[in-house]
N, C-alpha and C positions, 0 to 999 in steps of 0.2 A: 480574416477568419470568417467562414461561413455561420449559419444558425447551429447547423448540424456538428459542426466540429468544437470539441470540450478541450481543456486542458488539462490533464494530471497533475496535480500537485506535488507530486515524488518525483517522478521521471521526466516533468514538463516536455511531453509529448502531443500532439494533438490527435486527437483523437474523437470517435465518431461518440464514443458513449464512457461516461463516467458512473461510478456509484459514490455514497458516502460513508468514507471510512472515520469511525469513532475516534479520537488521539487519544481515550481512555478507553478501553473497551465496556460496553456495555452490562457486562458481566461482571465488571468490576467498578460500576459506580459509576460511569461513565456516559448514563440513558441519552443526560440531558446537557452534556457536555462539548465542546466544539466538535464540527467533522469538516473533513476536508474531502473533496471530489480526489478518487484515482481509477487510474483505468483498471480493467480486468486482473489483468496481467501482474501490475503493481498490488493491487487489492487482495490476491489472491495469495502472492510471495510472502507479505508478509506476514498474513499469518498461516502460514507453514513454517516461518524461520523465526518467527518469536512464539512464545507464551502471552498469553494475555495477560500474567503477573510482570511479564518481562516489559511488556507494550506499557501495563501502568507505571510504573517504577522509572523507565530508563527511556524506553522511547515512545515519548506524547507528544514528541514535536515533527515536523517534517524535518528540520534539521539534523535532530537527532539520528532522524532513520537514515538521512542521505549520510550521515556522518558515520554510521555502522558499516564495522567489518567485513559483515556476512553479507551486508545486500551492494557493496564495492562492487562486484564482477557482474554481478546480476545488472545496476542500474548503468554502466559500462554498454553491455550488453543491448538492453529492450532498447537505450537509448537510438541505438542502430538501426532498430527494427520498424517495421510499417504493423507488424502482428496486433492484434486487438481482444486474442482469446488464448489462454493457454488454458492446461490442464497440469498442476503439479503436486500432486497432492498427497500427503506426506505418507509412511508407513504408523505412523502412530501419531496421534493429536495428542499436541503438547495442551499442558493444563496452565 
C-alpha cells in the first residue's frame, strides 16, 4: 500500500483519502471520544441513515454498524466500487 492510499474502517476499502468519524457523535458527548478513519462515501451514509441519538445508543462500534440492517446492501455495494465521493443526502436530517 502506497503513502497516498488510506483504509476505511467500515468498508475496508482503500482509498486515496479518509476523514475521522466520531463512534459517539460529537453532539452527543462524543468531542473527545474514539474516531475511526472512513472514506467519503461510508462517512457520508452513515449519517443519513442513523440519528446521532441512534449512533450514541446502538451503533458506536464499527461492528455494530457493519452488523446493521440498513447499511447490509449499501456496504455489499461500495464494497464493489472504485468511487471515492458520493453525494446522498437525505430529504430531512434526522435528529
Amino acid at each position: 500500500m502506497s503513502d497516498t492510499e488510506k483504509i476505511c474502517a467500515l468498508c475496508e476499502r482503500k482509498v486515496s483519502k479518509v476523514t475521522l468519524h466520531h463512534l459517539v457523535p460529537k453532539e452527543e458527548g462524543g468531542r473527545y471520544t474514539e474516531t475511526v478513519p472512513l472514506c467519503q462515501p461510508c462517512h457520508s451514509t452513515i449519517h443519513n441513515m442513523f440519528s446521532n441519538k441512534e449512533l450514541k445508543k446502538t451503533f458506536y462500534t464499527i461492528q455494530a454498524l457493519r452488523s446493521s440492517e440498513r447499511l447490509h446492501d449499501y456496504l455489499q455495494w461500495i464494497r464493489n466500487t472504485r468511487i471515492e465521493q458520493i453525494t446522498n443526502k437525505s430529504k430531512r436530517r434526522r435528529k
